[in-house]
Backbone of each chain as ProteinMPNN parsed JSONL, in Angstrom:
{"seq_chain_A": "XXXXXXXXXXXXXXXXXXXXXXXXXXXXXXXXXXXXXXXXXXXXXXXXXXXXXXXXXXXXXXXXXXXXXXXXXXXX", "coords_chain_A": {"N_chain_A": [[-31.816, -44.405, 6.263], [-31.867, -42.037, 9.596], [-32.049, -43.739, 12.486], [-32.681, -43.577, 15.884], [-32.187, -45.058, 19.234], [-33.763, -45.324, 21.859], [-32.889, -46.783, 25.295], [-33.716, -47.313, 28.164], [-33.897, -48.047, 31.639], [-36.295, -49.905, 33.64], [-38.972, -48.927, 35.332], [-38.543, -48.591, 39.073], [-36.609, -50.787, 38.42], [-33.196, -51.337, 40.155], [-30.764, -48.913, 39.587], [-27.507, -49.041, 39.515], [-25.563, -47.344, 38.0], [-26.572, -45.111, 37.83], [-26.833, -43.988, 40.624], [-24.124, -43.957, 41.33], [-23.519, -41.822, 39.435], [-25.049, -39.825, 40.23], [-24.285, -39.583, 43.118], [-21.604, -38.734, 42.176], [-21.9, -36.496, 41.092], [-22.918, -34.936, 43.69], [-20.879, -34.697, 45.246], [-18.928, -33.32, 43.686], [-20.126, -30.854, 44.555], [-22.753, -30.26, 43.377], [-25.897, -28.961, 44.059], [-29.226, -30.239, 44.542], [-29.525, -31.985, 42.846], [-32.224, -34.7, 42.275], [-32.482, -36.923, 41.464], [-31.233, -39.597, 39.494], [-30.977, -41.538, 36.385], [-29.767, -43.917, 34.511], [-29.066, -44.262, 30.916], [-29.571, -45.857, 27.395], [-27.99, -44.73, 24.272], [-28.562, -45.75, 21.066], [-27.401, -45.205, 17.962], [-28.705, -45.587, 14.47], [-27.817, -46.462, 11.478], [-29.914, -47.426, 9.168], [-31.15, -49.47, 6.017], [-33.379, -47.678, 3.96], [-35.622, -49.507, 3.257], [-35.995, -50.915, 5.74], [-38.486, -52.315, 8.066], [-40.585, -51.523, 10.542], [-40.93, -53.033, 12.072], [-38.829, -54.812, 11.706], [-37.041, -52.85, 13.095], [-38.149, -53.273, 15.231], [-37.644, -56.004, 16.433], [-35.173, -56.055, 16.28], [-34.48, -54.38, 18.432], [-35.988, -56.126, 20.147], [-34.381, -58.673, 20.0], [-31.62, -57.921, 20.744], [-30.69, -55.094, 21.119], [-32.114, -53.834, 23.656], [-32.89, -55.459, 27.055], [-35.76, -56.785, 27.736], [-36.754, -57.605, 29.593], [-35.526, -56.241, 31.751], [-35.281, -53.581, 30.604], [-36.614, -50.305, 28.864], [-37.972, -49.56, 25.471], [-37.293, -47.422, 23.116], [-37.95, -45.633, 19.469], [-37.141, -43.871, 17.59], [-37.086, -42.139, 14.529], [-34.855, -40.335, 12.688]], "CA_chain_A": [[-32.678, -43.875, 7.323], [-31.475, -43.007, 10.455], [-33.064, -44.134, 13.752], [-32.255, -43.426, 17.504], [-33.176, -45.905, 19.931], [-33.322, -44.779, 23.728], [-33.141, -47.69, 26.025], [-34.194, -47.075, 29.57], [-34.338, -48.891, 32.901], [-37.925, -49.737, 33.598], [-39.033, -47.645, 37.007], [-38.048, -49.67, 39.831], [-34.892, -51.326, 38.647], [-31.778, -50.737, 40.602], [-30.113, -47.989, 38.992], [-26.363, -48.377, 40.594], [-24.742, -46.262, 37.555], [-26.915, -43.97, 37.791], [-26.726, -43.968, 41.626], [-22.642, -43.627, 40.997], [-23.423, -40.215, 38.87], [-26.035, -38.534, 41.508], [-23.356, -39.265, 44.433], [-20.457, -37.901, 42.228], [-22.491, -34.853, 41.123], [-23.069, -34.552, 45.047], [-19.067, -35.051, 45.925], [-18.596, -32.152, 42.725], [-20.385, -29.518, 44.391], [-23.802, -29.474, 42.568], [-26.98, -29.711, 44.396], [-30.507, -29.581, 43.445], [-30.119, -33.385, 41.874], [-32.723, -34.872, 42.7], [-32.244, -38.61, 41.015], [-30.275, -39.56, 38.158], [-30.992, -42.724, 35.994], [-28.85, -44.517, 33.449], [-29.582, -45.305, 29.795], [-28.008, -46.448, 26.473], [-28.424, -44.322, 23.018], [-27.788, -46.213, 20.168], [-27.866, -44.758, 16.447], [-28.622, -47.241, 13.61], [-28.176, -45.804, 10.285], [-30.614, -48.509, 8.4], [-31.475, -48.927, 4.529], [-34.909, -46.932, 4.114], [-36.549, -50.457, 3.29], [-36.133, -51.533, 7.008], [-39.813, -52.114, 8.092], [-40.835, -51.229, 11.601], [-41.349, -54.382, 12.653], [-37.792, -55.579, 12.055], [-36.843, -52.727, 14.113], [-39.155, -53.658, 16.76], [-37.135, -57.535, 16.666], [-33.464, -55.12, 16.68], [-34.581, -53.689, 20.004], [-36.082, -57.134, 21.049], [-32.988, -59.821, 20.054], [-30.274, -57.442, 20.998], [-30.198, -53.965, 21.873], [-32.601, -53.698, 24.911], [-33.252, -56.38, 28.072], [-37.069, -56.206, 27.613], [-37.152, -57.864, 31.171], [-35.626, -54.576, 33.167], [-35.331, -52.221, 29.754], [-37.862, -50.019, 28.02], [-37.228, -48.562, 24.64], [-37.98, -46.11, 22.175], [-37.406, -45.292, 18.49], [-37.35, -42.131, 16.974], [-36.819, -41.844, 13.505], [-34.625, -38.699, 12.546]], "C_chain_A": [[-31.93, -43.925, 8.651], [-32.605, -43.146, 11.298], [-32.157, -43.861, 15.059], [-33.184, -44.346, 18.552], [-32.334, -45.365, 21.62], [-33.931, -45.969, 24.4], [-32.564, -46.89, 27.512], [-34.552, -48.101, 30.362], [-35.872, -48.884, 33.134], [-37.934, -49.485, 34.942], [-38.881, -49.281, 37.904], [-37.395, -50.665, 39.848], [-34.15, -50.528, 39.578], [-30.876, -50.154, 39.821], [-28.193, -48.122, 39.543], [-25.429, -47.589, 39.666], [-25.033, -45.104, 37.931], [-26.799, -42.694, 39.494], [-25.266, -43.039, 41.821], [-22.796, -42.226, 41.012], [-24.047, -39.507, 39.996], [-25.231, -38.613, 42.734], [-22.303, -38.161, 43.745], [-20.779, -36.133, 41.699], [-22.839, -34.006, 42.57], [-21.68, -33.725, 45.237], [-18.801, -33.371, 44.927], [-19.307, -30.437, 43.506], [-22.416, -29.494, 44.088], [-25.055, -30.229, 42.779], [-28.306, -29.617, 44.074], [-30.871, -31.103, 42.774], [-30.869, -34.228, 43.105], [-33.03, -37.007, 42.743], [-31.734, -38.273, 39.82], [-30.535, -41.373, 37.263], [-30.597, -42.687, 34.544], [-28.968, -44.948, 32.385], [-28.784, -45.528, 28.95], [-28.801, -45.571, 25.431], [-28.013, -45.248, 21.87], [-28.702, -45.542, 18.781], [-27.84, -45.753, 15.535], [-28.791, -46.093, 12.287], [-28.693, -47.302, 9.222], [-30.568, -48.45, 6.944], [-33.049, -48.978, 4.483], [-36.29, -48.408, 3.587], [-37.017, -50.929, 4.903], [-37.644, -51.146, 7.409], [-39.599, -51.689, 9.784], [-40.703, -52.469, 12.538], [-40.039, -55.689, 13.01], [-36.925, -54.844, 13.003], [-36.879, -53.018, 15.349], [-38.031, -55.372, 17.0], [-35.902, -56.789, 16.923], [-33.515, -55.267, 18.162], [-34.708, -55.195, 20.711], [-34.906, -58.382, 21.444], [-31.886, -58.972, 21.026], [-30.172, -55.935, 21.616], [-30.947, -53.76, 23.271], [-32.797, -55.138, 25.362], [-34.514, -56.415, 28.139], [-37.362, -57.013, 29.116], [-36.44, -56.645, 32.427], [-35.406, -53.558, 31.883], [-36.644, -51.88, 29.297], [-37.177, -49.177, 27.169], [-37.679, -48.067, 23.775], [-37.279, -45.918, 20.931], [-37.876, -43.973, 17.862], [-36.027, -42.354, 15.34], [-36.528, -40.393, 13.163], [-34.38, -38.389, 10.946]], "O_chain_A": [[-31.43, -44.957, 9.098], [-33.769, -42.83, 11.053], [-30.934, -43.991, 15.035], [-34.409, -44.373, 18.673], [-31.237, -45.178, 22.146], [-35.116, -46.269, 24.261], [-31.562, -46.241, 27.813], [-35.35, -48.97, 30.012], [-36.574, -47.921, 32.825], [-36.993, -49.79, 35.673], [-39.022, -50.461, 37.581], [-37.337, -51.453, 40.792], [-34.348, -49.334, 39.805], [-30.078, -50.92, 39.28], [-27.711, -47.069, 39.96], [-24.464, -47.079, 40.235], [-24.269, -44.206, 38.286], [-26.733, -41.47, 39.605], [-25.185, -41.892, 42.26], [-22.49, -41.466, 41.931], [-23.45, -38.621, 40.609], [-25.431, -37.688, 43.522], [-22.046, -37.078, 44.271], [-20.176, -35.072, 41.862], [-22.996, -32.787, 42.631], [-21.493, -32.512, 45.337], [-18.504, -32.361, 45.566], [-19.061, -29.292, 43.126], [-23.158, -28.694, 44.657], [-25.435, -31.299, 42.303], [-28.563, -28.79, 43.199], [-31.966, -31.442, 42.325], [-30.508, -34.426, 44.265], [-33.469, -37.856, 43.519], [-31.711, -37.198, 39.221], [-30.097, -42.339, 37.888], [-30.887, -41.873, 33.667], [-29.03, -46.178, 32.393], [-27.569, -45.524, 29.148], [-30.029, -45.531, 25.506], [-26.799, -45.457, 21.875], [-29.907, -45.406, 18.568], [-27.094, -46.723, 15.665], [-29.615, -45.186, 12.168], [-27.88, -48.04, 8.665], [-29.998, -47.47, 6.463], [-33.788, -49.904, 4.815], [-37.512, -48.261, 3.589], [-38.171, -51.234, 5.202], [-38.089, -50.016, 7.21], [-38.451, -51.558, 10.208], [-40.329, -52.507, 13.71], [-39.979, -56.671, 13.75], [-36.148, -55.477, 13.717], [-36.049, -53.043, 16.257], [-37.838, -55.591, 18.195], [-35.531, -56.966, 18.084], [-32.854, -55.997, 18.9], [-33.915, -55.572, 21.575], [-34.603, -58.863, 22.536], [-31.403, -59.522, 22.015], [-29.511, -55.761, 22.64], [-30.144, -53.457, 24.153], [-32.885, -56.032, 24.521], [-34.679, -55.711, 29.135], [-38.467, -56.798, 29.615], [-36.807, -56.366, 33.568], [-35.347, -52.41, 32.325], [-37.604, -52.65, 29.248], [-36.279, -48.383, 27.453], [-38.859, -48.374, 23.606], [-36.052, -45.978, 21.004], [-38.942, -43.358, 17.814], [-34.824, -42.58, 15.208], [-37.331, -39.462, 13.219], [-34.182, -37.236, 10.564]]}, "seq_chain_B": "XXXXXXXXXXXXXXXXXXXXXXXXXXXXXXXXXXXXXXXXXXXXXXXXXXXXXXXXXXXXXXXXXXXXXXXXXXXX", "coords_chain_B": {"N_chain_B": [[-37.439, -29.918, 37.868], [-36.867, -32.178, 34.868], [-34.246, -33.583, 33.429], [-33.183, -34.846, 29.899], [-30.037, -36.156, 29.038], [-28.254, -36.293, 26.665], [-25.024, -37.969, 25.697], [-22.786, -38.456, 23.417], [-20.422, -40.034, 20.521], [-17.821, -38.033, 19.286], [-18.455, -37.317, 16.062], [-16.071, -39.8, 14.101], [-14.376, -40.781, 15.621], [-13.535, -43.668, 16.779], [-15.438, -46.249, 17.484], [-15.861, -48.904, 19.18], [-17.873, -50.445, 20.812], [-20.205, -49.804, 19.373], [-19.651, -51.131, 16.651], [-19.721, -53.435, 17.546], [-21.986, -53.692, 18.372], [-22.981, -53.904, 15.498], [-22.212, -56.35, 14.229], [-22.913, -57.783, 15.499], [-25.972, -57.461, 15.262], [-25.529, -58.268, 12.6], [-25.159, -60.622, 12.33], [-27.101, -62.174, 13.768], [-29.121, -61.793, 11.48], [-29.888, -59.442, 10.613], [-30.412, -57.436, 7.505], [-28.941, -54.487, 6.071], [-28.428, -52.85, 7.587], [-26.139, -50.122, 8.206], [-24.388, -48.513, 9.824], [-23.457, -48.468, 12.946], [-23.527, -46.151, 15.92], [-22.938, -46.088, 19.4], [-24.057, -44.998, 21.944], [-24.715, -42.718, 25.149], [-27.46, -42.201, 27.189], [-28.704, -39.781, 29.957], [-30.872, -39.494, 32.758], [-31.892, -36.55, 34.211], [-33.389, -35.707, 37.584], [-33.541, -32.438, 38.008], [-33.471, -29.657, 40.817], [-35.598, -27.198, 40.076], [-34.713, -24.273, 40.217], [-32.459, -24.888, 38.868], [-29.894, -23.506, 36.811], [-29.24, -23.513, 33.586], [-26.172, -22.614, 32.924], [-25.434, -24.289, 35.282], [-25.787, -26.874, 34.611], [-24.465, -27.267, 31.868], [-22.146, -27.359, 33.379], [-22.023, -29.268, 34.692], [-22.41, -31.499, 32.875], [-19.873, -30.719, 31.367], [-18.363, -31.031, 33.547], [-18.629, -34.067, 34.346], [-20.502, -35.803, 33.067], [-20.094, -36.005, 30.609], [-17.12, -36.598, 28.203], [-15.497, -34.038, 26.825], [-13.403, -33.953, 25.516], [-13.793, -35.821, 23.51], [-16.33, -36.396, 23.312], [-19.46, -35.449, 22.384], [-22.271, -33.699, 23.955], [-25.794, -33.198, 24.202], [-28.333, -31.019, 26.024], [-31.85, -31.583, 27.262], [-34.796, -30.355, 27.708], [-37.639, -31.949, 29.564]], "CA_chain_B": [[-37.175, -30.122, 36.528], [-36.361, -33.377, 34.096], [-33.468, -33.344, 31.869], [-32.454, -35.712, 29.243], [-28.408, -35.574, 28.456], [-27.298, -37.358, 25.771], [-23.983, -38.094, 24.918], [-22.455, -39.27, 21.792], [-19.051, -40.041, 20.486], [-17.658, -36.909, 18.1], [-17.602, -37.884, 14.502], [-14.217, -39.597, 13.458], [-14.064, -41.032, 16.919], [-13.644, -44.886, 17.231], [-16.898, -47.035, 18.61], [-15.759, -50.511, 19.356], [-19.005, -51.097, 21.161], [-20.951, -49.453, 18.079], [-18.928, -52.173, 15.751], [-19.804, -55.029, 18.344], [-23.549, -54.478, 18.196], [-23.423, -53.741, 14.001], [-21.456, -56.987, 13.82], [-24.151, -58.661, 16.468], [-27.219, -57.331, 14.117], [-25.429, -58.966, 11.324], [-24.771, -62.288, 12.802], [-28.383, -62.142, 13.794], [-29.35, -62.101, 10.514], [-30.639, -58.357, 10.437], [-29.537, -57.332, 6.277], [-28.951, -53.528, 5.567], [-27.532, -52.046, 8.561], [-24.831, -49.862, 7.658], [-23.92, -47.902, 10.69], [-24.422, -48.255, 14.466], [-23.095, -45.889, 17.769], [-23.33, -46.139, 20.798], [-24.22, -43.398, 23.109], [-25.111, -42.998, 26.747], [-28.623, -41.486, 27.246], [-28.721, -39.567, 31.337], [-31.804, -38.783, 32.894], [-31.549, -36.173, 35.76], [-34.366, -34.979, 38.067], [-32.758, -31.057, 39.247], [-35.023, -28.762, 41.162], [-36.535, -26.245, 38.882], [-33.739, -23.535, 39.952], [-31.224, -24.971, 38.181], [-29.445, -22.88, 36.034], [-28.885, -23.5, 32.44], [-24.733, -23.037, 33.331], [-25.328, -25.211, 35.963], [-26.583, -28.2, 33.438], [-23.814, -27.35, 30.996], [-21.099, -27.582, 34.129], [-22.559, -30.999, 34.807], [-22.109, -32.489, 31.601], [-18.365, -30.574, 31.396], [-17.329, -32.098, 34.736], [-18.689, -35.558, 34.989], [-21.301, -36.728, 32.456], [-19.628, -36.191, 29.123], [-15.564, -36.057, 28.067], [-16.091, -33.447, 25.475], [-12.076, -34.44, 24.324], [-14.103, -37.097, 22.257], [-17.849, -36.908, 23.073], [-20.555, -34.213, 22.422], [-23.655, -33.61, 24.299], [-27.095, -32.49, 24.063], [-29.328, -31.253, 26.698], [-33.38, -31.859, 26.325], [-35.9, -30.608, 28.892], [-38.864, -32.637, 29.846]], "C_chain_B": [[-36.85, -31.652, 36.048], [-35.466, -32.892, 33.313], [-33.349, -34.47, 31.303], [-31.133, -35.393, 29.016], [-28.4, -36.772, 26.998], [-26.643, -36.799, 25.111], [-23.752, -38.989, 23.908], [-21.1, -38.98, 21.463], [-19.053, -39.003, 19.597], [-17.614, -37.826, 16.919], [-16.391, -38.431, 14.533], [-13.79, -40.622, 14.326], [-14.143, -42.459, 16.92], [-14.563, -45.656, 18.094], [-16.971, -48.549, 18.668], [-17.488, -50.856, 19.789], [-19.796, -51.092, 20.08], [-20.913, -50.578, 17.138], [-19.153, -53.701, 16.7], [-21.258, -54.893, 17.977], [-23.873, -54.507, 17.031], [-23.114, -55.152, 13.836], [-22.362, -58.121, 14.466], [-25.163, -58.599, 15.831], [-26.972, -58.534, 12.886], [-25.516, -59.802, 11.714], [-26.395, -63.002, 12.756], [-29.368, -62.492, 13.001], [-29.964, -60.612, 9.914], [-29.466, -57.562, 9.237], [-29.694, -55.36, 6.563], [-29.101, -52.327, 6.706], [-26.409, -51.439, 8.299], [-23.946, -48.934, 8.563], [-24.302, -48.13, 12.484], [-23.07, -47.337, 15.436], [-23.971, -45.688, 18.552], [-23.051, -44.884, 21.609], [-24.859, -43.794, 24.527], [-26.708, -41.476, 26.561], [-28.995, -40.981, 29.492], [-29.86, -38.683, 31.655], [-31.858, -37.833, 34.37], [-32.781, -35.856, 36.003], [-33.976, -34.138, 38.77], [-33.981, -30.673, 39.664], [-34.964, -27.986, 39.466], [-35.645, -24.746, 39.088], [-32.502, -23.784, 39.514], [-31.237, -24.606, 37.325], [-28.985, -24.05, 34.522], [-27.027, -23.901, 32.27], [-24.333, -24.238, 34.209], [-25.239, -26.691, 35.613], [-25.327, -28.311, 32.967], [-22.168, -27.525, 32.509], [-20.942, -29.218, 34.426], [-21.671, -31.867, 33.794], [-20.126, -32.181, 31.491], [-17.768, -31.532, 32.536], [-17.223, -33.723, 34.641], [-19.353, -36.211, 33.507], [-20.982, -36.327, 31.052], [-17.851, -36.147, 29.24], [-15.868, -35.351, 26.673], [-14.963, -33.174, 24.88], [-12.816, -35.419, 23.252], [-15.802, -37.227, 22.155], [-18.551, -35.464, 22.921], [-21.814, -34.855, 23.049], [-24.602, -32.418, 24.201], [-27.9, -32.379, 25.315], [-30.705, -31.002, 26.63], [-34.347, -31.588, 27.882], [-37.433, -30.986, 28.906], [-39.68, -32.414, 30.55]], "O_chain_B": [[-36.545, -32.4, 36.977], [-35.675, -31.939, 32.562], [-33.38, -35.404, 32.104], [-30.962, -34.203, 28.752], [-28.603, -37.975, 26.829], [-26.811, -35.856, 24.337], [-24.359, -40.017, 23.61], [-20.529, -37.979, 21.896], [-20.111, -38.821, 18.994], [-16.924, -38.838, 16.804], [-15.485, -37.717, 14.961], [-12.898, -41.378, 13.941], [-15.331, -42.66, 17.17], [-14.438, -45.681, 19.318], [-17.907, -49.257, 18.295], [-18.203, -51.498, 19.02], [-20.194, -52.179, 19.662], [-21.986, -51.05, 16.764], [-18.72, -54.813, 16.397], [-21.804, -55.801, 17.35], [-24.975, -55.024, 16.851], [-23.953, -55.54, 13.023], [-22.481, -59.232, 13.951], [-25.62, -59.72, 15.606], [-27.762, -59.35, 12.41], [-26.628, -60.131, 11.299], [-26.804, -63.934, 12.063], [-30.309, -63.213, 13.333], [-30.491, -60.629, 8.801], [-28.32, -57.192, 9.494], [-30.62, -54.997, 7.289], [-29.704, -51.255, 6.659], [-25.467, -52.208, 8.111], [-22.846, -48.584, 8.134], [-25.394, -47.907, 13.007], [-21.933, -47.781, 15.593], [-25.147, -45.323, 18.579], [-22.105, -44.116, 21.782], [-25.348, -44.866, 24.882], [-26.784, -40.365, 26.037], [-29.464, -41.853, 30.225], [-30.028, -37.556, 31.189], [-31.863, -38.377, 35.475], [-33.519, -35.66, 35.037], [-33.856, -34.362, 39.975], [-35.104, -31.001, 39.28], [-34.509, -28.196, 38.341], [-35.814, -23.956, 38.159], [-31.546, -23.035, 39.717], [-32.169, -24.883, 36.569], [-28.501, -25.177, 34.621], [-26.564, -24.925, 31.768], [-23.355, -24.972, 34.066], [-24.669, -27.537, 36.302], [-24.723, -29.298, 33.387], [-21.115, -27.927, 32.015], [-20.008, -30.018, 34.368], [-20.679, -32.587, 33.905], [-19.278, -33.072, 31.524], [-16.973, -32.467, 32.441], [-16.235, -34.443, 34.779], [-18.706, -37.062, 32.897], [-21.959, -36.397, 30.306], [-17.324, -35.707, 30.261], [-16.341, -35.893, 25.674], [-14.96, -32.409, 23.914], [-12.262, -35.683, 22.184], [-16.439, -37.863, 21.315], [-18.039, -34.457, 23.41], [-22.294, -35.973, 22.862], [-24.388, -31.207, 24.142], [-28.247, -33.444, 25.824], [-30.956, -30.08, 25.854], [-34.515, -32.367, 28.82], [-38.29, -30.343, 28.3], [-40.655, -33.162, 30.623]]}, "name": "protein", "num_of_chains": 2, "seq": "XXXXXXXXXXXXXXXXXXXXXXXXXXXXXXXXXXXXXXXXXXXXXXXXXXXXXXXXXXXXXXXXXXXXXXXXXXXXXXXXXXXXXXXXXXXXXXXXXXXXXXXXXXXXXXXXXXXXXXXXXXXXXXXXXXXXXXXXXXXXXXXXXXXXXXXX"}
């Protein structure tokens, strides 16, 4: 099975990658951006027993900060 | 407008980080993991006249190296 997990800054963290990108998309030329914020993708190719629930502990031990991340799974 | 970007390494392509957090799951104790990468997930807010080319210039210039990574863009 796989899975996609989108980890995201939770609103009102300090963004300063994302900060980085929306200056150097400035510096490039290309305006119109309006904000830019920073996340992580990670793909997990699991074995189709994996329950939901041990996902849900994945995200919590290790892949997201659940004190400034928020995250999401999508099963593809 | 909202976009999502996400990048991702090409197939084939070497993912030390990918191999740090599969190797971190395991340690963990999490059984029947058999793949993980790592990707960068970028959320922009353009106006609403941004072009389509404009998006795909983006990602060419700054927010992907598409010598080794592919991206997707996703509007929200």
């Amino acid at each position: 099975m796989k899975l996609k997990i989108f980890v995201t800054l939770k609103p009102g963290v300090l963004d300063p990658q994302g900060k980085a990108i929306h200056h150097a998309l400035e510096s490039l030329g290309f305006a119109g951006v309006n904000d830019v914020r920073a996340g992580k993708l990670i793909e997990l190719e699991v074995a189709d027993a994996t329950t939901d629930a041990q996902i849900d502990e994945m995200c919590r031990q290790l892949l997201a900060n659940t004190v400034i991340e928020n995250y999401r799974v999508e099963r593809a």
